[in-house]
Each structure stands twice: as structure tokens, then as C-alpha cells.
TORPAVEX-676041 format. One record per residue: x, y, z of N, C-alpha, C in turn. Coordinates in pm, 1 decimal. Layout:
<lomars>
> n.xx,n.yy,n.zz,ca.xx,ca.yy,ca.zz,c.xx,c.yy,c.zz
> X,Y,Z,X,Y,Z,X,Y,Z
...
</lomars>
This chain:
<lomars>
> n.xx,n.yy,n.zz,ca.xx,ca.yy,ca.zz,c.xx,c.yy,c.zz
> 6754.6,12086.2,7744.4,6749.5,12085.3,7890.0,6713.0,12223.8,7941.1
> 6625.4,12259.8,8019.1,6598.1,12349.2,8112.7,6687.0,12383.8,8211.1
> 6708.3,12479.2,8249.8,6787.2,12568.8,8364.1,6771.5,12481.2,8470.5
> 6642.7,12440.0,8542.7,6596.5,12413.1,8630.9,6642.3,12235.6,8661.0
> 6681.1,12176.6,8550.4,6713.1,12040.1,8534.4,6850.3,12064.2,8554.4
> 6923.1,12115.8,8485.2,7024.8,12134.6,8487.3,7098.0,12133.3,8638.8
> 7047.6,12274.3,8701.2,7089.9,12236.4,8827.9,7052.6,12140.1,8918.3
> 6943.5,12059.8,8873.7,6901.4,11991.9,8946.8,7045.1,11870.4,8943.9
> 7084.7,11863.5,8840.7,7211.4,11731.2,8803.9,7337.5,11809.2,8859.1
> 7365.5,11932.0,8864.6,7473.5,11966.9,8911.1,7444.2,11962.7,9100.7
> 7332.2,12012.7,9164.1,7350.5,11976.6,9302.7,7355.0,11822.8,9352.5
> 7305.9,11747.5,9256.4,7314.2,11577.5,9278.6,7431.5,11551.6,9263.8
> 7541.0,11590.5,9155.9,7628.0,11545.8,9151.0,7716.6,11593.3,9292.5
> 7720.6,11694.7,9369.9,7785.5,11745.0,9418.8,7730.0,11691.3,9563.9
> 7620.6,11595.1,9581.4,7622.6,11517.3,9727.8,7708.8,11480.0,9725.9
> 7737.1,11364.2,9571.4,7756.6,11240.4,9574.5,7877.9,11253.9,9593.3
> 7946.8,11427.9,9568.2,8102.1,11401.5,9561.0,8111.5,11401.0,9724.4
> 8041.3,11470.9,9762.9,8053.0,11519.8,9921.4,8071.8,11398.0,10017.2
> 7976.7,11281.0,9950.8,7990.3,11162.3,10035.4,8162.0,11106.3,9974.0
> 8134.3,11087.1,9895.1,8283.1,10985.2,9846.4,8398.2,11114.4,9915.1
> 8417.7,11173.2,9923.5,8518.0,11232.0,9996.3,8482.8,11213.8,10151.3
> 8405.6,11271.0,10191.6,8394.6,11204.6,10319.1,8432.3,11038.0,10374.9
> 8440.8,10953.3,10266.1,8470.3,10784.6,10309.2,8583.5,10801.8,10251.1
> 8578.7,10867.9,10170.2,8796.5,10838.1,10088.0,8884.9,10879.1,10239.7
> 8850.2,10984.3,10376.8,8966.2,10948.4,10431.9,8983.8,10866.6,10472.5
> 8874.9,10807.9,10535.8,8963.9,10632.8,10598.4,8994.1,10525.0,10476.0
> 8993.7,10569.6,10359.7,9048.7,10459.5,10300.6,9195.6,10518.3,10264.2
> 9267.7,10628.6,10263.2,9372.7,10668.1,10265.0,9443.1,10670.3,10380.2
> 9384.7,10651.7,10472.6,9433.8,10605.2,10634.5,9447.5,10450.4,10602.5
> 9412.7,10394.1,10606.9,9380.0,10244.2,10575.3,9529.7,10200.2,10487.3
> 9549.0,10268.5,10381.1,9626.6,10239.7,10267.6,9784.6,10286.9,10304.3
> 9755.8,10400.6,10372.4,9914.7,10437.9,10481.2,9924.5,10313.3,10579.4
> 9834.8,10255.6,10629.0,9882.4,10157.1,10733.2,9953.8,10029.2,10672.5
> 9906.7,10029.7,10581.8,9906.6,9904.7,10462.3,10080.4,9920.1,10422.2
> 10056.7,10031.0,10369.1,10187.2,10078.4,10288.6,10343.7,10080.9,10393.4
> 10289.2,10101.7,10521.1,10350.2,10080.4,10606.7,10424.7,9994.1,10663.0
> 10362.9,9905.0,10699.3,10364.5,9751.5,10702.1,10456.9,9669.9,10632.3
> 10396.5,9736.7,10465.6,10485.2,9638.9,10388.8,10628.8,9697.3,10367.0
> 10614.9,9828.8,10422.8,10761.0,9877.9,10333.7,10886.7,9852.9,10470.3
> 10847.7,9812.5,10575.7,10904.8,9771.5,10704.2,10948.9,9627.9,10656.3
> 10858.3,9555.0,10661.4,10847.7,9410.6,10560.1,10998.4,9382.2,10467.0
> 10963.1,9483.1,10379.6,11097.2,9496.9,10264.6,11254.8,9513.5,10365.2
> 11205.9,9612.2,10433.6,11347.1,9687.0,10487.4,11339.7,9530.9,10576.4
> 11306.4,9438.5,10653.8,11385.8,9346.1,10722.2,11367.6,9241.7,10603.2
> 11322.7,9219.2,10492.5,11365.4,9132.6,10413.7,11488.8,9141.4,10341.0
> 11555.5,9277.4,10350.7,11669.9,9331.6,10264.0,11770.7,9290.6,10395.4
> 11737.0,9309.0,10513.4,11832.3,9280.4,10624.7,11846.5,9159.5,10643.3
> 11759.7,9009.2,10606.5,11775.7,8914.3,10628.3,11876.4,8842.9,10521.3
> 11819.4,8959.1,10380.1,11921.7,8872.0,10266.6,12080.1,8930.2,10277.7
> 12109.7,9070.3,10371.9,12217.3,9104.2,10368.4,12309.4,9010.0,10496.1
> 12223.4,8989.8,10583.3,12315.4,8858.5,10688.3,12337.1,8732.3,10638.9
> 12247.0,8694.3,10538.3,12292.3,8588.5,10477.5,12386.9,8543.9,10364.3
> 12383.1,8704.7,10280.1,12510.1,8725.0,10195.6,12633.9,8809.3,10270.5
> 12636.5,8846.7,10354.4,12789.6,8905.3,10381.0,12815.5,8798.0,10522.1
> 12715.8,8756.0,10589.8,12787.5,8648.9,10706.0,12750.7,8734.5,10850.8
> 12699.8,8913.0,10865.1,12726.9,8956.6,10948.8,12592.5,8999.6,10983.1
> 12520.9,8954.4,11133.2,12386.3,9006.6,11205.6,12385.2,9133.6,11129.8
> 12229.1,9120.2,11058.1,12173.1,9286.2,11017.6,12037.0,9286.3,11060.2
> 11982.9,9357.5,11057.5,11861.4,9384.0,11097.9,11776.0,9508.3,11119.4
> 11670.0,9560.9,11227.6,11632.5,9679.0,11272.5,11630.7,9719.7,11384.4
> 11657.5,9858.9,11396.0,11676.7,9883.8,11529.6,11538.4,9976.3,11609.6
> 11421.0,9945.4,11662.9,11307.7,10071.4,11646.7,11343.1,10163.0,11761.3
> 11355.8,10245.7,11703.4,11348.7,10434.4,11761.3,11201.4,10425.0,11853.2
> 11161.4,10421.7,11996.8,11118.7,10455.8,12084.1,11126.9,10588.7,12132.3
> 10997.8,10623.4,12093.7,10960.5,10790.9,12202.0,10806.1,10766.5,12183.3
> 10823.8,10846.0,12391.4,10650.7,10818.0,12461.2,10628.4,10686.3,12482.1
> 10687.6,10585.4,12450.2,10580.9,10471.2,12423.4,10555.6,10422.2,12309.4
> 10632.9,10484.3,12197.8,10611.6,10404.3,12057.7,10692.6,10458.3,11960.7
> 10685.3,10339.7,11872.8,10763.2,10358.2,11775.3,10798.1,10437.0,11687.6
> 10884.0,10566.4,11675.5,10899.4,10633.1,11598.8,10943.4,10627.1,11430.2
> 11061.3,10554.1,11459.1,11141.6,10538.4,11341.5,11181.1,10378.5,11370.0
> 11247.9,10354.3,11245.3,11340.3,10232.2,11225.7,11432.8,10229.4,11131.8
> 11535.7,10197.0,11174.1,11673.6,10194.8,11145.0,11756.0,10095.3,11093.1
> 11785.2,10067.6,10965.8,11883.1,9957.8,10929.0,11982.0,9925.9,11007.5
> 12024.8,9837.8,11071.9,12162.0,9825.9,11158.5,12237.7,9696.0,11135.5
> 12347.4,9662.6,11131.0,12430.4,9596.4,11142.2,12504.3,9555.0,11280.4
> 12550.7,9450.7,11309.3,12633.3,9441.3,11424.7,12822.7,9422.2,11383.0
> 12870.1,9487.3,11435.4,13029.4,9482.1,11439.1,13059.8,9513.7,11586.1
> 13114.8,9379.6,11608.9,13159.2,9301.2,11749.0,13036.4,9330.6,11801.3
> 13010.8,9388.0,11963.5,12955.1,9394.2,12035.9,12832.1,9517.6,12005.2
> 12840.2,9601.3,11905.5,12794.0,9745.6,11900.0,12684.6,9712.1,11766.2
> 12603.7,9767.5,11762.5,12501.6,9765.0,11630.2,12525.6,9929.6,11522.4
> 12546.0,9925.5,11435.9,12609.0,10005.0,11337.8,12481.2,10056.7,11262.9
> 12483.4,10190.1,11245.9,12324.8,10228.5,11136.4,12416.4,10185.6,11032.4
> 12320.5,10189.0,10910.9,12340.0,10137.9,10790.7,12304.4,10206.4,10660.4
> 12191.7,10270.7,10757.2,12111.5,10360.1,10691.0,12014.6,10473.8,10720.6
> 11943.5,10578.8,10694.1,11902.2,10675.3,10758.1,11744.0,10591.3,10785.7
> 11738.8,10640.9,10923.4,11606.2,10607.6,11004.1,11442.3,10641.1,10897.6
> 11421.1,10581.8,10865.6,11270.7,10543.9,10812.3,11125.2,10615.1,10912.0
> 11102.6,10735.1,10945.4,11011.7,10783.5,10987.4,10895.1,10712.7,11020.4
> 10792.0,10679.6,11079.6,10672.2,10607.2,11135.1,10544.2,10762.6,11112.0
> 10453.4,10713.7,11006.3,10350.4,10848.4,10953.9,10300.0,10877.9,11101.7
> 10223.8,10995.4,11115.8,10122.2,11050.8,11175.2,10008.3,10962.4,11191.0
> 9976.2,10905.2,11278.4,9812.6,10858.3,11265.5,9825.9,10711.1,11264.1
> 9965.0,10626.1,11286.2,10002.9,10522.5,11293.3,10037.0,10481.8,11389.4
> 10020.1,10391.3,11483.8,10086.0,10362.2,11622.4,10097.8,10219.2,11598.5
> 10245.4,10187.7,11613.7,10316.5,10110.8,11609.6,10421.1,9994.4,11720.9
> 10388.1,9870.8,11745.3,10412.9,9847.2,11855.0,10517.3,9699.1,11829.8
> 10606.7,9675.9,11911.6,10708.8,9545.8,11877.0,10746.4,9525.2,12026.6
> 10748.6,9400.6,12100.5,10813.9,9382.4,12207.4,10920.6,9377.7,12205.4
> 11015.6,9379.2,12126.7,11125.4,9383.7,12078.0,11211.5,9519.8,12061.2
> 11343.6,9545.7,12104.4,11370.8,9677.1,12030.9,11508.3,9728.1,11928.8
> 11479.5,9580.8,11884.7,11582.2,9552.8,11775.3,11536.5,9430.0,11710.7
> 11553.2,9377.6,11584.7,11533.7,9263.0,11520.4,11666.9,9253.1,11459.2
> 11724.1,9113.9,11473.4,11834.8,9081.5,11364.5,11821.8,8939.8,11368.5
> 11869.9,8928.4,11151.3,11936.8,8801.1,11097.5,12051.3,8764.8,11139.9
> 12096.6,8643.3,11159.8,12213.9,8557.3,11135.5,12223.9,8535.8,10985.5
> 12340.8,8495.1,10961.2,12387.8,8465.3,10884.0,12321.5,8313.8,10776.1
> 12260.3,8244.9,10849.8,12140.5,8126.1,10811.1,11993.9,8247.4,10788.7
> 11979.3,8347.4,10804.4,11873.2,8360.7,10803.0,11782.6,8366.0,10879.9
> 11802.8,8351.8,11004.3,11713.0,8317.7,11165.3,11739.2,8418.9,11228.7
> 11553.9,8453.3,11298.5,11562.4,8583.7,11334.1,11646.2,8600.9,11480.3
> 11674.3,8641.4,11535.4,11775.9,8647.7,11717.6,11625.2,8626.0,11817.4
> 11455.0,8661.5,11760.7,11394.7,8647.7,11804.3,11254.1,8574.2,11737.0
> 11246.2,8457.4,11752.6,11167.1,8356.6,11626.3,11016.6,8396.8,11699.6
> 10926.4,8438.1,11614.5,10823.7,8396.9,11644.7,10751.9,8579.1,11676.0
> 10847.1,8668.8,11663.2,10834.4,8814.8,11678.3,10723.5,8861.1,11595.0
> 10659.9,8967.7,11656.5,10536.0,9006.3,11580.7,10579.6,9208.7,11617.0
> 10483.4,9270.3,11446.5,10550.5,9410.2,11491.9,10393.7,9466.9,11423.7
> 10298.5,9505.6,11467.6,10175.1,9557.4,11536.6,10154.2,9705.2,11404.6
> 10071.1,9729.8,11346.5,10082.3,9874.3,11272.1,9918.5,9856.6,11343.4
> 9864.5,9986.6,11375.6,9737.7,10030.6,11410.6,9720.9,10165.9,11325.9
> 9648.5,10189.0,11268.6,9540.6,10241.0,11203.9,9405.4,10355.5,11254.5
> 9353.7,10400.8,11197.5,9241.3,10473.5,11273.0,9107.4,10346.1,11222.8
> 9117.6,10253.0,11108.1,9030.5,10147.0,11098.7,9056.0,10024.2,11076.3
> 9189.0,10034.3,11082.5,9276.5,9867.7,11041.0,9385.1,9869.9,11107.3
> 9416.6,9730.8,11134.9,9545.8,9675.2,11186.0,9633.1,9616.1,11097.8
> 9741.9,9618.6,11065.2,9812.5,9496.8,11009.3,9968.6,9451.9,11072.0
> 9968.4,9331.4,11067.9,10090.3,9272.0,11171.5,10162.2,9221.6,11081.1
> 10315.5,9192.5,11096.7,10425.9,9154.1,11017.1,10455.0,9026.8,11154.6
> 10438.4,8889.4,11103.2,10484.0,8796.1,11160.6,10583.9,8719.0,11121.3
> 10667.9,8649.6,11212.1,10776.7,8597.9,11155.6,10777.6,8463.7,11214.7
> 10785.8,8364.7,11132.2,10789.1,8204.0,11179.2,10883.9,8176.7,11287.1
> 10814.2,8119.7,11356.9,10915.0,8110.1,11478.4,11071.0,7946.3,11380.9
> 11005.6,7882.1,11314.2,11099.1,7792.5,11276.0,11187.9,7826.8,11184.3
> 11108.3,7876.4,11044.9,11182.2,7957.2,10951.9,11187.7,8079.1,10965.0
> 11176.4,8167.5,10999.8,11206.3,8327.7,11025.7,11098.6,8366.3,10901.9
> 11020.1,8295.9,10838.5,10975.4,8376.2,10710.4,10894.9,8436.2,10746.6
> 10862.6,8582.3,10667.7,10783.4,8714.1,10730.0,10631.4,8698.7,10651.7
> 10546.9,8729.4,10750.0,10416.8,8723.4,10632.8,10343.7,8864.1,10705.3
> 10298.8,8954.8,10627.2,10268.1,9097.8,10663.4,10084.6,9054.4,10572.4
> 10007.4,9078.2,10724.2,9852.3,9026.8,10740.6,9768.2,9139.0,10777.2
> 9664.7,9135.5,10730.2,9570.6,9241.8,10789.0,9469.7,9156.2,10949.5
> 9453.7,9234.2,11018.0,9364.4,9116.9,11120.3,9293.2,9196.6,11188.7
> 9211.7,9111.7,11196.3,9088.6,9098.0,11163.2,8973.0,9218.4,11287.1
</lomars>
């Protein structure tokens, strides 16, 4: 190989990295929204199986500032008052997050206090929503469209 070839394969290679980094951030934006979604998902699937094994409303509580969702919070209810459970779950940078709701809880059957609730993740190129059956409470976490 010649000098002249040589670099010719080292500046080619170094578009090509230039482009794929340039598209890798929105797919790491993309994959935080994702990751997001589902790990919210988990935390009220762990709250639905804990009202149904101990007998007592659990659920989430979302942390509001500005206008959106900051955090979310494991909570429990004892009597009238909702109890953390657990330390508040942060909401990333670059995520805006939306629930008409500003609490979700199981009963003890498993049924959400609000059937049919939807909780919104936005993205800088994707959306994905966590829906919950309005009959069975079951959660299905969707990308749309």
C-alpha cells in the first residue's frame, strides 16, 4: 500500500465515524425514553402485586414541578394519608412526562383507583405511553406512533 491510499482509507473511515455519531444521539435519546417507560411500568407493577399481597392501596405518587413530572414515588396508603415507601425515582433530562393523574393506586383485587389511566413519556423523537385497561388494570407500555 502507498502512503497516499492509506490515507485515503483512514479519512473515509473517519466520515463514516462522523456520521454514525452524529445519528447515535437520537438513538440514545430514544432508548432513555424507552428505558423510562418501562422502568415506571415495573415500579407500578411491583405496586399492584404489593396491594394484592399485603391487602393495602399501593401505588405512585408523581412529583410535579413547572408543569411536569419530576419524580415518582412508591407510596402506600395508611388510613387517610399516602406513606413513601421508597426513595423518589428521578425523571432524566430531555424527557417530559405527563399523567392526568397525580397519584396511581392498586386495591387489593388489583384495580387501578383510576381504570383506563394513561402516563405520556415524550422524547426529542419518540413517544411512549404506559396504558392501563380500564377493565383489568393490565399495563401495556407502547411506542406511538
Amino acid at each position: 500500500m502507498t502512503l497516499l491510499e492509506l490515507v485515503a482509507v483512514v479519512t473515509l473511515m473517519g466520515v463514516f465515524a462522523a456520521v454514525a455519531a452524529s445519528r447515535s444521539n437520537g438513538f440514545f435519546a430514544d432508548v432513555t425514553v424507552r428505558t423510562q417507560a418501562e422502568t415506571v411500568a415495573g415500579l407500578l407493577h411491583a405496586a399492584k402485586r404489593r396491594a394484592i399481597l399485603t391487602g393495602t392501596d399501593s401505588g405512585l405518587r408523581f412529583v410535579e414541578s413547572g408543569g411536569r413530572i419530576t419524580a415518582f414515588v412508591p407510596v402506600e396508603r395508611s388510613g387517610p394519608m399516602l406513606i413513601d415507601t421508597d426513595a423518589p425515582l428521578p425523571t432524566p433530562e430531555g424527557i417530559e412526562v405527563t399523567c392526568a393523574q397525580s397519584e396511581l393506586l392498586f386495591d387489593f383485587e388489583g384495580m387501578a383507583s383510576t381504570p383506563g389511566a394513561t402516563i405520556d413519556f415524550v422524547g426529542d423523537a419518540r413517544q411512549w405511553r404506559i396504558e392501563l385497561t380500564p377493565a383489568t388494570s393490565r399495563m401495556r407500555v407502547a411506542e406511538v406512533p
